[in-house]
N, CA, C and O atoms as a printed pandas DataFrame, in Angstrom:
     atom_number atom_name residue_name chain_id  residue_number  x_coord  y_coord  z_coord
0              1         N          UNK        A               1   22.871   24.806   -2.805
1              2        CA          UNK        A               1   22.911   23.539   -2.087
2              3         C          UNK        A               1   22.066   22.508   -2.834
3              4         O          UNK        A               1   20.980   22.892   -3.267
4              5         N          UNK        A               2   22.412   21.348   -3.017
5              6        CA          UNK        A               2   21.580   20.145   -3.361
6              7         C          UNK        A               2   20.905   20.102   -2.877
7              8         O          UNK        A               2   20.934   20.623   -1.762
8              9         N          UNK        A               3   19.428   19.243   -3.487
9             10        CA          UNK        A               3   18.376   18.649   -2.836
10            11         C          UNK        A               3   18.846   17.451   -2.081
11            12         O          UNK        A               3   19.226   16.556   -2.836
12            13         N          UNK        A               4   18.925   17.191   -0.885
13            14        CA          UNK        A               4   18.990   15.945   -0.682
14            15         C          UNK        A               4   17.971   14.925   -0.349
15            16         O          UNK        A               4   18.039   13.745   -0.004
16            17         N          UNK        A               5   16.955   15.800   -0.575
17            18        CA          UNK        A               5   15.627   15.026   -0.356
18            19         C          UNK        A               5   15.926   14.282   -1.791
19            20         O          UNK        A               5   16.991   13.737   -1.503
20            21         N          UNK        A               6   15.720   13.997   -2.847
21            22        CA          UNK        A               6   15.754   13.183   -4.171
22            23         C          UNK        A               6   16.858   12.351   -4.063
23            24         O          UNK        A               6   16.899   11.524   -4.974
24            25         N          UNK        A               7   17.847   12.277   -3.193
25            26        CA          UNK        A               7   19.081   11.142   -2.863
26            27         C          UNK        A               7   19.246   11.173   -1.484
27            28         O          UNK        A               7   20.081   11.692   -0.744
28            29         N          UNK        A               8   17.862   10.226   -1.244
29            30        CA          UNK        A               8   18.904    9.837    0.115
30            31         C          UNK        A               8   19.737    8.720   -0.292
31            32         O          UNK        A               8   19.974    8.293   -1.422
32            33         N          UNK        A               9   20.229    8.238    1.118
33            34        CA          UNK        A               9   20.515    6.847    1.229
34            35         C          UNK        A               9   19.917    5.660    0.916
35            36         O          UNK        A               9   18.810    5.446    1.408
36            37         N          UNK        A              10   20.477    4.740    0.111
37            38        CA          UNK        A              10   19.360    3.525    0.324
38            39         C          UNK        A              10   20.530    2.574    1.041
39            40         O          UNK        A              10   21.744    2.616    0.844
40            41         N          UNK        A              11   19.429    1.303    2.344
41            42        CA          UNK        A              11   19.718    0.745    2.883
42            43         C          UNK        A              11   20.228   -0.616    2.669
43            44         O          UNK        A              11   19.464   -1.446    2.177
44            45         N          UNK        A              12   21.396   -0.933    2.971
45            46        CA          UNK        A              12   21.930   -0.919    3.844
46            47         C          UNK        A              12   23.482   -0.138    3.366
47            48         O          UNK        A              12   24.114    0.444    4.248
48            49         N          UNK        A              13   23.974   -0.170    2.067
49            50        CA          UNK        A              13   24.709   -0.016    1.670
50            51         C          UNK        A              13   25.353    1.805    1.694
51            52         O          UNK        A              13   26.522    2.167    1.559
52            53         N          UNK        A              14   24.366    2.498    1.868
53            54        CA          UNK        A              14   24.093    3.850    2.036
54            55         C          UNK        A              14   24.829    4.629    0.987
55            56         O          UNK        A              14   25.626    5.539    1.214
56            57         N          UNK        A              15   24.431    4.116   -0.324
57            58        CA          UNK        A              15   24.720    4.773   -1.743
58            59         C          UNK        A              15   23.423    5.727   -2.184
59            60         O          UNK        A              15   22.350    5.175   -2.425
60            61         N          UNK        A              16   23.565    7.283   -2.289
61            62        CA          UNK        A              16   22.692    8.347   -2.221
62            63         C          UNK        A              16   22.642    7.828   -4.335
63            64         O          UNK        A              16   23.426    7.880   -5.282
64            65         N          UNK        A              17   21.174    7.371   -4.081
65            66        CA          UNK        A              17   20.414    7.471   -5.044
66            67         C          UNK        A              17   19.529    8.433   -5.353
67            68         O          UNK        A              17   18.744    8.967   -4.569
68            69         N          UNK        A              18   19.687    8.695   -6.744
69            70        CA          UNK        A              18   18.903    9.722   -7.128
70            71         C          UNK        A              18   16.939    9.134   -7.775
71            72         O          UNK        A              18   16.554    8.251   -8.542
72            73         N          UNK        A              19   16.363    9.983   -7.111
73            74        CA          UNK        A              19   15.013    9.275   -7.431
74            75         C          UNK        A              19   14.090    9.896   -8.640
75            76         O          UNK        A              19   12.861    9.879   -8.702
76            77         N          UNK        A              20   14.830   10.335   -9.390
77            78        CA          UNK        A              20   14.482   11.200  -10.919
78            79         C          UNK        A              20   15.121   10.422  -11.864
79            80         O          UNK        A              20   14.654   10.223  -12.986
80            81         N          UNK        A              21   16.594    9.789  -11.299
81            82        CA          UNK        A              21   17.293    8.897  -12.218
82            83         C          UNK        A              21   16.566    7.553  -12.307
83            84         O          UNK        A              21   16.057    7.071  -13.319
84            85         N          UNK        A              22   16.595    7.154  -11.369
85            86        CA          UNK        A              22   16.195    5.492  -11.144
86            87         C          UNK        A              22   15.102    5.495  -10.369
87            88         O          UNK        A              22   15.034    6.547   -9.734
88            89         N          UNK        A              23   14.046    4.614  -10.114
89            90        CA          UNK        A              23   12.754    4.517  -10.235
90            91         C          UNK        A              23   13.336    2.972   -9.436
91            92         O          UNK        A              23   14.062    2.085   -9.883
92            93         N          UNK        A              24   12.615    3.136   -7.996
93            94        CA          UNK        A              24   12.812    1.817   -7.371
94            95         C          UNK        A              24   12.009    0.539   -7.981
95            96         O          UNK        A              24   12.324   -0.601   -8.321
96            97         N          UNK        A              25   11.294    0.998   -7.962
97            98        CA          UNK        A              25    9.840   -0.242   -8.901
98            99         C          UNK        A              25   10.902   -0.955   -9.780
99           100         O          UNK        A              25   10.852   -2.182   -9.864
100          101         N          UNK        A              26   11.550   -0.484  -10.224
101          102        CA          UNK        A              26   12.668   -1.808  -11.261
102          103         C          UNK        A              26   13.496   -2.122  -10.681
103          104         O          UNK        A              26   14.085   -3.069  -11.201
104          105         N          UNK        A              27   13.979   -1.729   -9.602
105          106        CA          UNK        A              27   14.996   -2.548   -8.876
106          107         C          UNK        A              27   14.760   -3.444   -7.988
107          108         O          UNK        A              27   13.631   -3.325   -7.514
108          109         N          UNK        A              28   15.495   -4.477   -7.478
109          110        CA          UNK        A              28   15.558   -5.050   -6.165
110          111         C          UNK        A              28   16.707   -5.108   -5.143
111          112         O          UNK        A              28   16.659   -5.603   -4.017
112          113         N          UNK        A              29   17.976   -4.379   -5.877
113          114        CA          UNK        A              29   19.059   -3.575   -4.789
114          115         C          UNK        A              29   19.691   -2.400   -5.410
115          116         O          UNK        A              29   19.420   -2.025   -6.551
116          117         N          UNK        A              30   20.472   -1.872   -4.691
117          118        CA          UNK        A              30   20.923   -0.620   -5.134
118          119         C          UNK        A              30   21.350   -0.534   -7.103
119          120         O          UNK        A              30   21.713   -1.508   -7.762
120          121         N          UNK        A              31   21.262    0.115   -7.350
121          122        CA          UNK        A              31   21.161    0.342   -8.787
122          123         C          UNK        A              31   22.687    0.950   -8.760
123          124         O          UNK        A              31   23.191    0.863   -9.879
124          125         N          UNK        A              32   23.591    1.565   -7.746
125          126        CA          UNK        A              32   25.323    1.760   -7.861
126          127         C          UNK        A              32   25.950    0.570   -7.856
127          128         O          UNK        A              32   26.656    0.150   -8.774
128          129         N          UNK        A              33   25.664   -0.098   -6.641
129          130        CA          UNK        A              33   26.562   -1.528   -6.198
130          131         C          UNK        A              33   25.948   -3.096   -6.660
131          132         O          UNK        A              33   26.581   -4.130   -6.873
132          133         N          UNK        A              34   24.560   -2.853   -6.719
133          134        CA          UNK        A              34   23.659   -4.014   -6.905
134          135         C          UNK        A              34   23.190   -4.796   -5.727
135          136         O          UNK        A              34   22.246   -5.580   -5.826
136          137         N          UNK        A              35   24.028   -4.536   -4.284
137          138        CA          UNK        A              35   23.725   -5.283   -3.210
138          139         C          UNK        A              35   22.485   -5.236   -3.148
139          140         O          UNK        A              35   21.799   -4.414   -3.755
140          141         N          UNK        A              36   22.001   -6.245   -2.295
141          142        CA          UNK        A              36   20.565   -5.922   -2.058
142          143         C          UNK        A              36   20.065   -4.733   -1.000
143          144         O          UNK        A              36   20.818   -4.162   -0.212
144          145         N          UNK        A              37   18.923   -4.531   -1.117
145          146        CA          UNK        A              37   18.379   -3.416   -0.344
146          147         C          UNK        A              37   17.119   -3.530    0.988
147          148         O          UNK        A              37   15.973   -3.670    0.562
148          149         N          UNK        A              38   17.191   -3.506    1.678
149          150        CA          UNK        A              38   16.417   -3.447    2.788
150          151         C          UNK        A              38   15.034   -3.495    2.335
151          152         O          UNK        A              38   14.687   -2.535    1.647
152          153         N          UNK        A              39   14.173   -4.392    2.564
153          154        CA          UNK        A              39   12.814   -4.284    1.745
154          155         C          UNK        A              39   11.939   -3.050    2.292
155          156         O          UNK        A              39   11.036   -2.421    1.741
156          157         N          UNK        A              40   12.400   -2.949    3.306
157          158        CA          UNK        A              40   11.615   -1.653    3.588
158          159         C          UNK        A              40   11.878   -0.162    3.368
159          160         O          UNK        A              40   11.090    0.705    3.747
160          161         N          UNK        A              41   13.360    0.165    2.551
161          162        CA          UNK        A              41   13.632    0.984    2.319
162          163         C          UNK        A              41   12.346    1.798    1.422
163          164         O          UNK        A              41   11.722    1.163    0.572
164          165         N          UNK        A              42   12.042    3.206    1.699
165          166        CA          UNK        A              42   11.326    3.666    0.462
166          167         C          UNK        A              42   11.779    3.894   -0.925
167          168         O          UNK        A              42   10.974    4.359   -1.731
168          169         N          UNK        A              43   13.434    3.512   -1.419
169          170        CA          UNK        A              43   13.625    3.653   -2.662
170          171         C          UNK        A              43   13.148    2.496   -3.726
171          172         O          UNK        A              43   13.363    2.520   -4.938
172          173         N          UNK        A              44   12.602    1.698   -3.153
173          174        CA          UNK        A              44   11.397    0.259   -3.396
174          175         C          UNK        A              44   10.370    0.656   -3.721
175          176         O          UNK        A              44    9.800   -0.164   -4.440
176          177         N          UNK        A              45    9.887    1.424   -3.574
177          178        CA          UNK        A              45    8.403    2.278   -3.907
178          179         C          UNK        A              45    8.310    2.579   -4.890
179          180         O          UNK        A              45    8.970    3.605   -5.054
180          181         N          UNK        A              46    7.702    2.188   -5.990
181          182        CA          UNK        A              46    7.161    2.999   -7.364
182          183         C          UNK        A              46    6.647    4.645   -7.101
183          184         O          UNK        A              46    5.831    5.189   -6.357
184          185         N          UNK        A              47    7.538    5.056   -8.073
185          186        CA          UNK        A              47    7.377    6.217   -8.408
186          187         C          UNK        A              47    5.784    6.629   -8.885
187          188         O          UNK        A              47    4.980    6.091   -9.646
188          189         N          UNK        A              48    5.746    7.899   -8.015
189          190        CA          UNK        A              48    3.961    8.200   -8.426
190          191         C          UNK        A              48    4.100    8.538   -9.966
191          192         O          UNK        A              48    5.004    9.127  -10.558
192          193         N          UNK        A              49    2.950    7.996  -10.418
193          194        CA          UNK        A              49    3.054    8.804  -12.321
194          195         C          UNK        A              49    2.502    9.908  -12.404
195          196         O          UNK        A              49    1.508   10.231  -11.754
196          197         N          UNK        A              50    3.214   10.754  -13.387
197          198        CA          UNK        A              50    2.579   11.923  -13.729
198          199         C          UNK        A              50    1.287   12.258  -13.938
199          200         O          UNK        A              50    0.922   11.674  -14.958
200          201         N          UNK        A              51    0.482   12.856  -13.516
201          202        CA          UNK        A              51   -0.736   13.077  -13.893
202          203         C          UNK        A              51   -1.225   13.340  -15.821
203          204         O          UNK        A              51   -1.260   14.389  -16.464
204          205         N          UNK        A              52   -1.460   12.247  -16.153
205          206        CA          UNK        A              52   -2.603   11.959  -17.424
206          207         C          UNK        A              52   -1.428   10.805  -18.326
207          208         O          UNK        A              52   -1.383   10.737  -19.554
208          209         N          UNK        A              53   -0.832   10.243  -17.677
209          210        CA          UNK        A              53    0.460    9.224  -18.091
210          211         C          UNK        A              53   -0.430    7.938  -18.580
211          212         O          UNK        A              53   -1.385    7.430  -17.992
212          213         N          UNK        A              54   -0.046    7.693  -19.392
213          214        CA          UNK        A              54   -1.248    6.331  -19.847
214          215         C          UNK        A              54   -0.207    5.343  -19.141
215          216         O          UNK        A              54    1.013    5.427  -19.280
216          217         N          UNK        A              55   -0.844    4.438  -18.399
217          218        CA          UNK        A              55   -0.237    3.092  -17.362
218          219         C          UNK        A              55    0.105    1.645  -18.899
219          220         O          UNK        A              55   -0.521    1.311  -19.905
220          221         N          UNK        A              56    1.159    1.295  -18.374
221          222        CA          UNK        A              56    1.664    0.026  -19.312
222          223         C          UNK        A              56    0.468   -0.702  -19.619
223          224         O          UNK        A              56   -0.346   -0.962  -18.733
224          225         N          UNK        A              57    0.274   -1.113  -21.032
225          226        CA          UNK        A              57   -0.328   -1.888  -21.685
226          227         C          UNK        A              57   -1.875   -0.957  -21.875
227          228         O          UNK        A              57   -3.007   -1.437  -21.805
228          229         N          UNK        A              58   -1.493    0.540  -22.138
229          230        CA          UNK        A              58   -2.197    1.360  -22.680
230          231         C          UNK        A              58   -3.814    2.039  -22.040
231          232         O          UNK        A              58   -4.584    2.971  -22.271
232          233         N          UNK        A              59   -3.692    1.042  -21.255
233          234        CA          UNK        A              59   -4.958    1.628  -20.170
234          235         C          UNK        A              59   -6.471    0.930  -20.749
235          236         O          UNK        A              59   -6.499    0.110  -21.667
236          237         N          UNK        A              60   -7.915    1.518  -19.892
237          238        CA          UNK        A              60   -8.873    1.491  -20.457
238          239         C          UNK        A              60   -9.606    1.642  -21.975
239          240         O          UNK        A              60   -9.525    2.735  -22.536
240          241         N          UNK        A              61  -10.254    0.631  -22.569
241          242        CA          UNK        A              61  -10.546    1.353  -23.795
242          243         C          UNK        A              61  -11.602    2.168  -23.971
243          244         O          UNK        A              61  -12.577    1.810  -23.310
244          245         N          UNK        A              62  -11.779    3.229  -24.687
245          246        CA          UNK        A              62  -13.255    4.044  -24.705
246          247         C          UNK        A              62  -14.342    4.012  -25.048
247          248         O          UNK        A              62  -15.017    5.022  -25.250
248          249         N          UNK        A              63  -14.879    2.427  -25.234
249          250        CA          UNK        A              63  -15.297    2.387  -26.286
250          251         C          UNK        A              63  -16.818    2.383  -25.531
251          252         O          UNK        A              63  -17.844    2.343  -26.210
């Protein structure tokens, strides 16, 4: 059986997105249709980063 936890629905359009594929943080509607998406949907949510992932624009310096 599929996970369907990693695709639900996103709102309103109810196109099962995958959340390994696409990463809501870059979108602002569905990434199948393009409609827009319910701002409160959680596929809007940035993806947590991997633990020891250096963050855009390379992080702290050590110095």
């Amino acid at each position: 059986m599929r996970d369907r936890r990693r695709r639900p629905p996103v709102a309103p359009c109810a196109h099962l997105v995958c959340r390994a594929c696409w990463d809501g943080a870059d979108y602002s509607g569905c990434p199948v249709c393009h409609r827009g998406i319910d701002p409160a949907d959680p596929f809007l949510r940035p993806a947590p980063r991997p633990a020891g992932e250096v963050p855009p624009g390379g992080g702290p310096l050590g110095c």
